[in-house]
KOLKEZA-466007 format. One record per residue: z, y, x of N, C-alpha, C in turn; residue in one letter. Coordinates in steps of 0.05 Angstrom, whole numbers, plus 5000, padded with zeros to 4 digits. Each point is the difference from the previous one (the first is absolute). Example, Ala and Ser with C-alpha at 12.3 -4.5 7.8 and 13.67 -1.06 7.14 Angstrom:
residues 2
515648865264500050244982500050245018A/498650214993500150245016501450224985S/
***
This chain:
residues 627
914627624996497649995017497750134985X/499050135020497450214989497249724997X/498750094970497449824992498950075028X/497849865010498150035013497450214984X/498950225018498350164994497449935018X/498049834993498549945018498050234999X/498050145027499350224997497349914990X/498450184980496949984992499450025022X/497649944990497449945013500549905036X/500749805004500950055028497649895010X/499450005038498549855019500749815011X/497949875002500749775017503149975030X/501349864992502050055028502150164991X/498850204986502350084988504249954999X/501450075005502649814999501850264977X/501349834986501150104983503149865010X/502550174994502849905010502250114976X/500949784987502750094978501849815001X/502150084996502149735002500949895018X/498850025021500249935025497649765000X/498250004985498049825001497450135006X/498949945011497550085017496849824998X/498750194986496649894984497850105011X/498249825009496650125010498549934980X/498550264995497549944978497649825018X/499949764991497249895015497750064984X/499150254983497950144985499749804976X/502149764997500149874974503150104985X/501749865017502050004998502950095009X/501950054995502150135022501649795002X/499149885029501849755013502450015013X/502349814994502950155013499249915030X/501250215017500749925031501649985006X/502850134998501949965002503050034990X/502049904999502950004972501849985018X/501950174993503049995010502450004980X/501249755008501949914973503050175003X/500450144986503150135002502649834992X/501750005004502249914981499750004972X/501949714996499449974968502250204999X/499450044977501250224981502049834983X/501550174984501249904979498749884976X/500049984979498549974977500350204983X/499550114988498750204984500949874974X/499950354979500249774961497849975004X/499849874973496949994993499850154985X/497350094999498950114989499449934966X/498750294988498949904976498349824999X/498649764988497449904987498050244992X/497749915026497950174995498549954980X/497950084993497249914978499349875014X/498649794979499049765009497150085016X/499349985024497349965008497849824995X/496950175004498149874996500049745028X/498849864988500249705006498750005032X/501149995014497949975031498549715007X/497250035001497749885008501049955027X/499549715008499349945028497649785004X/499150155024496649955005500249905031X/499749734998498849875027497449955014X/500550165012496250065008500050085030X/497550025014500550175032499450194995X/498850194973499750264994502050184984X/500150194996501950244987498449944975X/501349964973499249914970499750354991X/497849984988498450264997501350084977X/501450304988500650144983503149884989X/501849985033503149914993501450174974X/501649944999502250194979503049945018X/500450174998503950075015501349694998X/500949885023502349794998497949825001X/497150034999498949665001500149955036X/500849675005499849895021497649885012X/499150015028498249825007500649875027X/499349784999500649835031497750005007X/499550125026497750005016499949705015X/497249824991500249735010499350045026X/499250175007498649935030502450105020X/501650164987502650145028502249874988X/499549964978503749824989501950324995X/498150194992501650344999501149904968X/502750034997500350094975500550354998X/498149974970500350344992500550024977X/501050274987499350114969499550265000X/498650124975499050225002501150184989X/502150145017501650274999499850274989X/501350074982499250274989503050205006X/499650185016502450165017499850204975X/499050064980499650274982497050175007X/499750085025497850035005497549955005X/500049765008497349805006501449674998X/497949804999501349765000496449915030X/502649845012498849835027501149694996X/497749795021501749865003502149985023X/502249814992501650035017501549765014X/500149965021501149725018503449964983X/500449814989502849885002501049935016X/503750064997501249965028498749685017X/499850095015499849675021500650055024X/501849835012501249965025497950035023X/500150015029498050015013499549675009X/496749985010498849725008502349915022X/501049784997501549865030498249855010X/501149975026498649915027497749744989X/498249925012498549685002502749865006X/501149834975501649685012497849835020X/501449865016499649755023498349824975X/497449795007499449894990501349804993X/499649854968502249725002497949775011X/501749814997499549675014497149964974X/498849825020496949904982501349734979X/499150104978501449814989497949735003X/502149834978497849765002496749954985X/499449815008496949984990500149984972X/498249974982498850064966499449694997X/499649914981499749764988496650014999X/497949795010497050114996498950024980X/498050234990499450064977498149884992X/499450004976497449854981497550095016X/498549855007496849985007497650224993X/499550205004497750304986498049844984X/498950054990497350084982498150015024X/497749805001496749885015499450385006X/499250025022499050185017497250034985X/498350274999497749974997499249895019X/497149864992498049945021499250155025X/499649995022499750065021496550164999X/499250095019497950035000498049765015X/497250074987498249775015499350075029X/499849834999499949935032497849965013X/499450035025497150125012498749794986X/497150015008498449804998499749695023X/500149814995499049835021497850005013X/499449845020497250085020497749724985X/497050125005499250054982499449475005X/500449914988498549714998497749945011X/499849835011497449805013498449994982X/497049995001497850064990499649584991X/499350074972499749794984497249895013X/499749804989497049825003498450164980X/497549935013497650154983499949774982X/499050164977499849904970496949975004X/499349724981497249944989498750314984X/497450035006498750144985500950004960X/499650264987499849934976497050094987X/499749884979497550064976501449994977X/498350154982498950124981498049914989X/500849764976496849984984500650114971X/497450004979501250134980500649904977X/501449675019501049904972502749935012X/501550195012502649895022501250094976X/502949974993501950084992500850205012X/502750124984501750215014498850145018X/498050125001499150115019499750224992X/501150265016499850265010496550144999X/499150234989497750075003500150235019X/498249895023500050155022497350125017X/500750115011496349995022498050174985X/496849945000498650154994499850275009X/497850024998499350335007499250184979X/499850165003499850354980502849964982X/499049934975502049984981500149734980X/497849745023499149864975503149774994X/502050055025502649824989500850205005X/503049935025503050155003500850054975X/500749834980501550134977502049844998X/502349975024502249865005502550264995X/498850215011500950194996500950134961X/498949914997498950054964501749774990X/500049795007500149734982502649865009X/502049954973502949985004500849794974X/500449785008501149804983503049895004X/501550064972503049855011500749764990X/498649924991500149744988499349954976X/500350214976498650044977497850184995X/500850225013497250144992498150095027X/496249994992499750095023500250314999X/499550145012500150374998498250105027X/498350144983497650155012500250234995X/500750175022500850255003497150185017X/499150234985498250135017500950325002X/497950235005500850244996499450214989X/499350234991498950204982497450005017X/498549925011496949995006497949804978X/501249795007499049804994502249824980X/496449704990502449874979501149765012X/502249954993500649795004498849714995X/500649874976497249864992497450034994X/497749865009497750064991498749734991X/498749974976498549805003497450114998X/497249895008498550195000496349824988X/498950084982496649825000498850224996X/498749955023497950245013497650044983X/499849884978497449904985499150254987X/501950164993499550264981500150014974X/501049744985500149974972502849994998X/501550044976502150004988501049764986X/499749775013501349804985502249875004X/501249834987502149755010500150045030X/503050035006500249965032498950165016X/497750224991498950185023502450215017X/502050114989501250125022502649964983X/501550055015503150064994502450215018X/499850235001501250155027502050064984X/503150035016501950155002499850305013X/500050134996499250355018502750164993X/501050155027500850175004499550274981X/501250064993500250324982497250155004X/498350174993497750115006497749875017X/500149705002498249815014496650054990X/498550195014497349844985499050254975X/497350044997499750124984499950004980X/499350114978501849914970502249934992X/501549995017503449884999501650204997X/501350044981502250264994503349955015X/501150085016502350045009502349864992X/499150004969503049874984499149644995X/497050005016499449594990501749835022X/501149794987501949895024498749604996X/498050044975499449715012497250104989X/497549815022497550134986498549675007X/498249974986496849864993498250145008X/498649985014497550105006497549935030X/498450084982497849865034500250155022X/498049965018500650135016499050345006X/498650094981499350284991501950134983X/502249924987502049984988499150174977X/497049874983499650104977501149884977X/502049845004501449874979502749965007X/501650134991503249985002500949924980X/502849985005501849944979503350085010X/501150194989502050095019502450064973X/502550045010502449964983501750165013X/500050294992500450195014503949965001X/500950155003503550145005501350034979X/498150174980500350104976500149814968X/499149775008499149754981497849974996X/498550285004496150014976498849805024X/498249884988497349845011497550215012X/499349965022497250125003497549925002X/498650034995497149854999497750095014X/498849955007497249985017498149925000X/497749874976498349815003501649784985X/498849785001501549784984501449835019X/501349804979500949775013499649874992X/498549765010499349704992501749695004X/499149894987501849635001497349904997X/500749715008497349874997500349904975X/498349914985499849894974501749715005X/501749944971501049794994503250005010X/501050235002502350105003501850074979X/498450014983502050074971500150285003X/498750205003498550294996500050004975X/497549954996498550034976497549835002X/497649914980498049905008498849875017X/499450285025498549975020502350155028X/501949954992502250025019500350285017X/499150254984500250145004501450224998X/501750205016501550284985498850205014X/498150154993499450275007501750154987X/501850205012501350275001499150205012X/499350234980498750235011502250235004X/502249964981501650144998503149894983X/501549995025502249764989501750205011X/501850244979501850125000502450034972X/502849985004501549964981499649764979X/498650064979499949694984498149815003X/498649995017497949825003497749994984X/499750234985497149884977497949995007X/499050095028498049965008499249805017X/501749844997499849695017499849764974X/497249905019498549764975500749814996X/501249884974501449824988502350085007X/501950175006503750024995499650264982X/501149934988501850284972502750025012X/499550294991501550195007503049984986X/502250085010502449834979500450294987X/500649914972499650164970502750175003X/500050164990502850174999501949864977X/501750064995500949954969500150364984X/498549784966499950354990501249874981X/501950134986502149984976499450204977X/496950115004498950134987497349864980X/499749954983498149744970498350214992X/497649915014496950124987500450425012X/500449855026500850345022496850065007X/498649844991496950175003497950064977X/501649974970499550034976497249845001X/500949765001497849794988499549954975X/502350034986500149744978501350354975X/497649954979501450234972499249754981X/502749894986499249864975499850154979X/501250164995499550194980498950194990X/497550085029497450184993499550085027X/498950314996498650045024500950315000X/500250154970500050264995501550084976X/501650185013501850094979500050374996X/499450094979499650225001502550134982X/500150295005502550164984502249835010X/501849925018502149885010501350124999X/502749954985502850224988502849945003X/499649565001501849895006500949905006X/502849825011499349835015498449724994X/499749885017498849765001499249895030X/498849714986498549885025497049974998X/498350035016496549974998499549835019X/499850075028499749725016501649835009X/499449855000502549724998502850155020X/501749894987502250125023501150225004X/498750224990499150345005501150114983X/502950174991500650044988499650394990X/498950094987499750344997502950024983X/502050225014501650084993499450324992X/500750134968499750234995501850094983X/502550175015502750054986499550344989X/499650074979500450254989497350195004X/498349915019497350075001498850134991X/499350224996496750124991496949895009X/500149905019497750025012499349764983X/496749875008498649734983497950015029X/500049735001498749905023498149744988X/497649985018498549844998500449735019X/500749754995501249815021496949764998X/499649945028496849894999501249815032X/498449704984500049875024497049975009X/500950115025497250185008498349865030X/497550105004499149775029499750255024X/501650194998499750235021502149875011X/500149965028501549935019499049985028X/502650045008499549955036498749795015X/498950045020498349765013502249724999X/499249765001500749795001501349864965X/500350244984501349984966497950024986X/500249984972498050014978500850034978X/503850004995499850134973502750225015X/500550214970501950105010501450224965X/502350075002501550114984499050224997X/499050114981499150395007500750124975X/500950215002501650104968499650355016X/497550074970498550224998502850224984X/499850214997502450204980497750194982X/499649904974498950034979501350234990X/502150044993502150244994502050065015X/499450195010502350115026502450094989X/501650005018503950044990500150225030X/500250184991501350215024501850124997X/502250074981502949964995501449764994X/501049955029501349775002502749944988X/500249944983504349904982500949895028X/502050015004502850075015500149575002X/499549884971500549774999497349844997X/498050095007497249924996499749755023X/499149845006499149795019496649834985X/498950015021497949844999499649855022X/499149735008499849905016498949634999X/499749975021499449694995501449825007X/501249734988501349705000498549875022X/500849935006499449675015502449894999X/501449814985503349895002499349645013X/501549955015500449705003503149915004X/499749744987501249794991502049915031X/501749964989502249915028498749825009X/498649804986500349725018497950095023X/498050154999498450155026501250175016X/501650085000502050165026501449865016X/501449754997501249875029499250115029X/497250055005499149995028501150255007X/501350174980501350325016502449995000X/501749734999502250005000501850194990X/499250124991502450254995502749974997X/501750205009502649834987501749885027X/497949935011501049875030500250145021X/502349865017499250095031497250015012X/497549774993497950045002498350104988X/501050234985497750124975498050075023X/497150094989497750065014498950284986X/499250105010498150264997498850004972X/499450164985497449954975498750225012X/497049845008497650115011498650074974X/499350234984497049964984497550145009X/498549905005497350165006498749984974X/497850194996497650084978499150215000X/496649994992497850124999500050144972X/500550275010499450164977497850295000X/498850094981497350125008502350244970X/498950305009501050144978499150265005X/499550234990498550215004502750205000X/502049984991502050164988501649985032X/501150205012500550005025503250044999X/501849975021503049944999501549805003X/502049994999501649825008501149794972X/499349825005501049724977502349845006X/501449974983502549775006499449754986X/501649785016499849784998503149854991X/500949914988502749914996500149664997X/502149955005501549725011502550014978X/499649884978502649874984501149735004X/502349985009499749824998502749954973X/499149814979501249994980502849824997X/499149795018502549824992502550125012X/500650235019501750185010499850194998X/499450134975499550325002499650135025X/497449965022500950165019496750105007X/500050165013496150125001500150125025X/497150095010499750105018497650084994X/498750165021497650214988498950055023X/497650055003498450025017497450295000X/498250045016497650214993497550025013X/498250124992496649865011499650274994X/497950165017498350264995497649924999X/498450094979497250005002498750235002X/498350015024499650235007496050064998X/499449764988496649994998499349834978X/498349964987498749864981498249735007X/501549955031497849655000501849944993X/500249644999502049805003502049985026X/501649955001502550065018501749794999X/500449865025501849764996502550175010X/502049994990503650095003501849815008X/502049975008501649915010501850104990X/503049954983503450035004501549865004X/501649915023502349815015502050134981X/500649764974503150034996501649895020X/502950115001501849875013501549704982X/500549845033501249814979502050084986X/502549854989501250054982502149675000X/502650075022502549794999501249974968X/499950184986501450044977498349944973X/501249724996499549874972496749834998X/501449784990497549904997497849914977X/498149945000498450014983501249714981X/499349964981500549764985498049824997X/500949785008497449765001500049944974X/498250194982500049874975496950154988X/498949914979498250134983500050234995X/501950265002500150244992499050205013X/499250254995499250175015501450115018X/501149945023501450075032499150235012X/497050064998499050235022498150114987X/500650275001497250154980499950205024X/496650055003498350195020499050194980X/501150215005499050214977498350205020X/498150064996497450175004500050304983X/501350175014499950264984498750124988X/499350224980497350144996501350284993X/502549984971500450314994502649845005X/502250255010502950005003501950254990X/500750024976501650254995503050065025X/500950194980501750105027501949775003X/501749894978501649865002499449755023X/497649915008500249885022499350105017X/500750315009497950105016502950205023X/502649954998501950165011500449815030X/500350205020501249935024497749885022X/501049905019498749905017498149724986X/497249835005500249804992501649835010X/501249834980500449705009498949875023X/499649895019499249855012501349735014X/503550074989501149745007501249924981X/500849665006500349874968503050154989X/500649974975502950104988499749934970X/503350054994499249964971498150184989X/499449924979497450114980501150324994X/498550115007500950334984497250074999X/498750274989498450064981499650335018X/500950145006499650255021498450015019X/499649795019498250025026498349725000X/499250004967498949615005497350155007X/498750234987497150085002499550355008X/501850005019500250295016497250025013X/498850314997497650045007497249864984X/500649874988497349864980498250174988X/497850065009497650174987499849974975X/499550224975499049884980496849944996X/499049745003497349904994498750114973X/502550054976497949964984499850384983X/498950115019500550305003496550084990X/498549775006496850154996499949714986X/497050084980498749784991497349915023X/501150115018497949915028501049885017X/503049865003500849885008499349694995X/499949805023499749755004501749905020X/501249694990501049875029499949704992X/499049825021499549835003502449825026X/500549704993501749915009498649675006X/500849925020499549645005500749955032X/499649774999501049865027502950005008X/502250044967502650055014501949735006X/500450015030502349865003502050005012X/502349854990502150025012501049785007X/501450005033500649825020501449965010X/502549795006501850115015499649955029X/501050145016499750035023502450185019X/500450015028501950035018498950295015X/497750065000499250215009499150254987X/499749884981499450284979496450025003X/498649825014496950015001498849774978X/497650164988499049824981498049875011X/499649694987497849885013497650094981X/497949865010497450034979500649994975X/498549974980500149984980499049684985X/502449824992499049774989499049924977X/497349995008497349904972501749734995X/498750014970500449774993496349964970X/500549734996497449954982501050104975X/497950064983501450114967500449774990X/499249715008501849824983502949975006X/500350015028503449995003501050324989X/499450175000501250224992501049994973X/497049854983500549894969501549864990X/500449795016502249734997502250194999X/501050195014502750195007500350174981X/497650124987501250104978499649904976X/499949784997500249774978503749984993X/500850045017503549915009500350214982X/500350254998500050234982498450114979X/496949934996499150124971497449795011X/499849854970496949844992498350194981X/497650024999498550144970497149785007X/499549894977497949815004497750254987X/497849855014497150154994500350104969X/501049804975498449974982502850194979X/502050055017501850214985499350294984X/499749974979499750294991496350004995X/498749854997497650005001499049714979X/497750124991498149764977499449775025X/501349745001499949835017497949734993X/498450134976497249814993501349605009X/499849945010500249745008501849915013X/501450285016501449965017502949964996X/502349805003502250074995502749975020X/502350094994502649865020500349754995X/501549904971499949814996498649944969X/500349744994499449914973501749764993X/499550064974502549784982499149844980X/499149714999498249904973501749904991X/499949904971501949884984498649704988X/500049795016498049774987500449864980X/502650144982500649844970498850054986X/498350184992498350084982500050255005X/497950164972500950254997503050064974X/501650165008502450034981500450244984X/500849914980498650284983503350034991X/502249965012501950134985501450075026X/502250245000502450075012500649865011X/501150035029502749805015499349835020X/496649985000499449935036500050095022X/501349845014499350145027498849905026X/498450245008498349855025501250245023X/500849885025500650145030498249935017X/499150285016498350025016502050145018X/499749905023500749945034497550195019X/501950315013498750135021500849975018X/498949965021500449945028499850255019X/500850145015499950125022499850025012X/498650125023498349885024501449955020X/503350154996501750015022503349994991X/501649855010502150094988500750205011X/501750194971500550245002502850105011X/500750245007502650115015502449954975X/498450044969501949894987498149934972X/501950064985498349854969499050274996X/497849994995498850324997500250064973X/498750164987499250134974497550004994X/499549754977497449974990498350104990X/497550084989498550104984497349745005X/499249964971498449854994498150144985X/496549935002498950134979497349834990X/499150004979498749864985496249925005X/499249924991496950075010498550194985X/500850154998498250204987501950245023X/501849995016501050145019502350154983X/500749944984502550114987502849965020X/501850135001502550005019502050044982X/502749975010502150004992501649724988X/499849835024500449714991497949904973X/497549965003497849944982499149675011X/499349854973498049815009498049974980X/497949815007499750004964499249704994X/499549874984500549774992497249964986X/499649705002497949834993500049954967X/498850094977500950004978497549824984X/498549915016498149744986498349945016X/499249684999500249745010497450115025X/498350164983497950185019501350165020X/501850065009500850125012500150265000X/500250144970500950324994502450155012X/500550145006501250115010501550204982X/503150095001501150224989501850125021X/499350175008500850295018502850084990X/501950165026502250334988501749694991X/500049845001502749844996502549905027X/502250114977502950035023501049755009X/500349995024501449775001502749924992X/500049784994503249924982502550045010X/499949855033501350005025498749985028X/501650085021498750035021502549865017X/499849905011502349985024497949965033X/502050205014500350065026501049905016X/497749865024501049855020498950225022X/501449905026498750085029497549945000X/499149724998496749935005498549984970X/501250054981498649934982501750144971X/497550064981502349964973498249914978X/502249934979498149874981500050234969X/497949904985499550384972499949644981X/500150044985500649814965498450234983X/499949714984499450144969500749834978X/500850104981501249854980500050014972X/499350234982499150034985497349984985X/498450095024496649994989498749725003X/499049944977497949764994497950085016X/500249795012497849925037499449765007X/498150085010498449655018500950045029X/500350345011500449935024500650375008X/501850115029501050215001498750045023X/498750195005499150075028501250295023X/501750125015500850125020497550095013X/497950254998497350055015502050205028X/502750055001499850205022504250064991X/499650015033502950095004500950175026X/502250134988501450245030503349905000X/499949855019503649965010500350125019X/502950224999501050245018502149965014X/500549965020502949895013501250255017X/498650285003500250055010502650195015X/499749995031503050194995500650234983X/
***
C-alpha cells in the first residue's frame, strides 16, 4: 500500500482520496469521510526493526498545539476528533485517525431512580432593602426649651453676625476639647483692650501670615492687638522676635519678672538672664590668656614652649623669629600668639618643618568619641591676622594610633579672620583615656618637600609624611612677615558648623594650666621678703655636719604628672638653689644646692643636710608637667 501524499497547501473543502480512504481539509485539518474495508489479506513477514522514533507528544485541548513535530497526537475536546500530525515526505498536516462513522440516536433509557438528598448550601447573600414604610403619626408637641448660661451640656448656638455659631468649630469626644478655625482668622483669642503688655493681656493662636509683623513661618504668637509684640517659633526651629515679652513680676524671671528679647536667634545670648549653652573646647588657654613664662622672646631657633600650652616647633630651620604674647587682637579677645621673622629662611631643606603645638591629654577627648560607631566631627575654628598671603595647613595627629589628617585656610588680607576646618570623624581607633598626649593640632608655617608630595591629606589614615603639609606657603621668606593666632577651638560636633567661641575667666584658664606647668612670681628673681617655702630649725643654732631640715612645696594644682623641678634661692639664683639661715639674726647664705628633692603631683619636698643652719628658705619655684 502506497504512503499517503497529502497535497500542499490545500483549501478549504478540499478532498484528498488514497487507499480507498477519502479526507476533507476543514482549513485545519484533513478529516476522514469515508473507508472501505477490503479483505483481510494474508499476513505478511515481518519486517526489519525500524529506528527508534522521536517520542510523540499528545495534547488535549479544543485547539491544534502550536509548533507539532511528526507523530505527535491530539484529541480534539470539543469534537472527540482523534488526530496526529502526519509527515507524507513532503509536507506534514493534521490528520483524522481511522474512525468508524456516527450511528443512529439510541431510544431513550428508563428514568432511573431518585438520588439520596444532598447536604443543605451555604446562607444566601442578603437580599436587598426594601422600600421604605409610610411615613408615622405625628408625635405630641414637646415643651418649649431654654438656654441659660449656666446649663450643662449645652450646644453653642444662635446669635447674630459672628458673636456665637461656633458649634460648627467646636468638637469634644470625651477627652479633648478641639477648636478648629481657618487660614483667615485665629482660632483662639484672648484679648485686654487696655494697650499695655502685661500678664494675661492677649494670647492668639494665628493662622500662617496672620496680622502685620508676623512672618509666615510663626505658628504660635503673643501679642496685642497691634501685634507690636510677638513671639513666634518658626518651621525651621529659630525664634523670632518683635518688641519684647513680658511676665509679671514674682514669677521666677528674674528680679522684677522680666525677659526682654530684642534678638533671640540660635543661642540665645541676647535674652536677659539665660546663657547661652557653651560649646565644648578641648582646646587650654585657646585665647592666649595665661604666659607664665614671659611675654617676649626674641632670636627664636628652637623648639620650645612660651605661652602656656603653646608649643613652637623648629626642625632644621634657618629662620629666627620673635614669639610675643601680644594685646593685638580681634574684637571680643585681648591677648593673642604673634610670631614676627627676624631672619628669613628662603631656601627651604626638603626636611625643614616649623610650626606650632597645641597637644592634649586623652582624658579631654571622650566627647569625640573616636574610635566609635559614634565618632563626631573635629570642628576647629580660629582667628588669625597675617600679612604673608597663601594657603596654610593645619594638621590633626592623632598619636595614640598613628593616624592624621590635615586640613587648609587661605589668607587673603591682613585683618583678623575667623576660619573654620571640619575634620572628618574618624571610626578607626581610639583615643586612650589616660594622661598622655592623644591629639596634637599642628599649625603650619614652613613645610619642606618631604611633606609637601601629592594631593593634601584631608582624610584620616595611617601617619605618612608626603601629603601631611601639601601646598603650605613659606611664612618665613621676608623679615616683614607677621602672624598672629587666638580664639582656637576645637569641638566635636555632627555637622561640621562651629559654634561661637567659648570665653572663659583667666582664673579658670589658670587653674587649667596649673595641671601642666606652675612658675611662681618669685622664680628666678631677688625675692627680698618674699618666699615659696621656709624651713626653721628650733634646736638651736648647729654648727656641725649632718642636720637636716625639709621644706614642703605645694602646688596650686595637681599636676598631669610629677613634673620636673627647678628651685631658686633669694638672691634669684636657679638650678635647684635655696639658701639657708646661717645666724640667729637671720643672715642669709645664697647659690646653695639642695641635698634632695622628691617629686610629688601636688607637692615636693628640697632638704638640706650638710650646712650649719637655723633655718632653709625656697624664695621661688618652676614645676613642668608638661606634654
Amino acid at each position: 500500500m502506497a504512503a499517503f501524499n497529502f497535497p500542499n497547501s490545500p483549501s478549504t473543502n478540499d478532498v484528498y482520496t488514497a487507499n480507498g480512504v477519502s479526507f476533507k481539509w476543514n482549513g485545519t485539518i484533513w478529516q476522514r469521510i469515508s473507508a472501505s474495508t477490503g479483505a483481510q489479506g494474508s499476513t505478511g513477514p515481518s519486517g526489519p526493526t525500524g529506528a527508534q522514533g522521536a517520542a510523540a507528544g499528545l495534547t488535549i485541548s479544543t485547539s491544534a498545539p502550536g509548533s507539532p513535530s511528526a507523530g505527535d497526537m491530539w484529541w480534539d475536546s470539543d469534537s472527540g476528533l482523534f488526530l496526529t500530525y502526519y509527515n507524507d515526505g513532503n509536507s506534514s498536516q493534521w490528520v483524522e485517525l481511522n474512525q468508524g462513522p456516527i450511528g443512529a440516536q439510541g431510544a431513550q433509557g428508563h428514568q432511573g431512580a431518585a438520588g439520596a438528598q444532598g447536604a443543605a448550601g451555604a446562607q444566601g447573600a442578603a437580599g436587598a432593602q426594601g422600600a421604605a414604610g409610610a411615613q408615622g403619626a405625628a408625635g405630641a408637641q414637646g415643651s418649649d426649651a431654654s438656654i441659660s448660661n449656666n446649663a450643662n451640656n449645652r450646644l453653642i448656638t444662635g446669635g447674630s453676625g459672628t458673636n456665637l455659631n461656633a458649634e460648627a468649630n467646636l468638637t469634644y469626644n470625651g477627652t479633648k476639647l478641639t477648636l478648629t478655625g481657618n487660614s483667615a482668622s485665629p482660632v483662639v483669642e484672648f484679648i485686654n483692650t487696655s494697650g499695655s503688655a502685661n500678664e494675661g493681656d492677649v494670647l492668639k493662636l494665628r493662622a500662617s501670615g496672620r496680622g502685620a509683623g508676623i512672618d509666615d513661618t510663626d505658628i504660635f504668637l503673643i501679642t496685642n492687638n497691634s501685634d507690636t509684640r510677638t513671639f513666634g517659633v518658626s518651621n525651621a526651629g529659630t525664634v523670632n522676635t518683635t518688641g519684647d515679652i513680658k511676665m509679671a513680676t514674682g514669677k521666677g524671671i528674674n528680679s522684677s519678672g522680666i525677659i526682654t528679647a530684642t534678638s533671640f536667634s540660635g543661642s540665645g545670648a541676647n535674652l536677659t538672664g539665660v546663657s547661652a549653652a557653651a560649646p565644648y573646647n578641648a582646646v587650654i588657654n585657646g585665647e592666649m590668656l595665661v604666659s607664665q613664662r614671659g611675654s617676649d622672646w626674641t632670636s627664636v631657633g628652637s623648639s620650645a614652649y612660651h605661652l602656656d600650652r603653646w608649643y613652637w616647633y623648629d626642625q632644621n630651620s634657618s629662620c629666627r623669629v620673635r614669639i610675643r604674647h601680644s594685646a593685638d587682637s580681634p574684637d571680643g579677645f585681648h591677648q593673642s600668639y604673634r610670631v614676627n621673622v627676624t631672619t628669613a629662611d628662603t631656601s627651604i631643606a626638603s626636611n625643614e618643618e616649623v610650626k606650632l603645638f597645641h597637644k592634649i591629654e586623652g582624658y579631654n577627648l571622650a566627647p569625640f568619641a573616636k574610635g566609635t560607631s559614634g565618632a563626631k566631627r573635629f570642628t576647629l575654628s580660629f582667628y588669625v591676622k597675617c600679612n604673608k598671603t597663601g594657603t596654610y595647613v593645619v594638621e590633626m595627629y592623632d598619636r595614640d594610633n598613628g593616624r592624621d589628617v590635615s586640613g587648609s585656610y587661605t589668607v587673603s588680607n591682613t585683618n583678623w579672620n575667623r576660619y573654620t576646618i571640619d575634620f572628618p570623624a574618624d571610626t578607626t581607633g581610639e583615643f586612650g583615656f589616660d594622661n598622655g598626649s592623644s591629639l596634637e593640632i599642628m599649625f603650619w608655617l614652613v613645610a619642606g618637600s618631604a611633606v609637601q608630595g601629592g594631593t593634601l591629606n584631608t582624610a584620616w589614615r595611617s601617619h605618612a609624611d608626603p601629603s601631611s603639609a601639601t601646598g603650605q606657603v613659606n611664612f618665613t621668606d621676608s623679615t616683614s612677615n607677621e602672624w598672629a593666632l587666638t580664639g582656637v577651638q576645637l569641638e566635636p560636633t555632627t555637622t561640621g558648623t562651629a559654634s561661637d567661641f567659648k570665653h572663659e575667666g583667666i582664673a579658670e584658664t589658670l587653674a587649667k594650666c596649673h595641671r601642666y606647668f606652675y612658675q611662681s612670681s618669685k622664680w628666678g628673681t631677688a625675692s627680698g621678703t618674699g618666699y615659696a617655702a621656709l624651713g626653721i630649725n628650733y634646736t638651736g643654732y648647729q654648727t656641725g655636719a649632718g642636720n637636716w631640715i625639709w621644706v614642703n612645696v605645694y602646688f596650686p594644682a595637681v599636676m598631669r604628672a610629677s613634673p620636673t623641678v627647678d628651685t631658686s634661692d633669694q638672691a634669684g639664683n636657679t638650678g635647684n638653689k635655696h639658701s639657708i639661715f646661717t645666724s640667729t639674726g637671720g643672715q642669709r647664705t645664697n647659690n646653695i644646692s639642695n641635698y634632695h628633692t622628691s617629686v610629688f603631683r601636688d607637692h615636693c619636698t628640697v632638704s638640706n643636710y650638710w650646712e650649719a643652719k637655723y633655718g632653709v628658705q625656697v624664695s621661688g619655684i618652676k614645676a613642668d608637667a608638661e606634654l
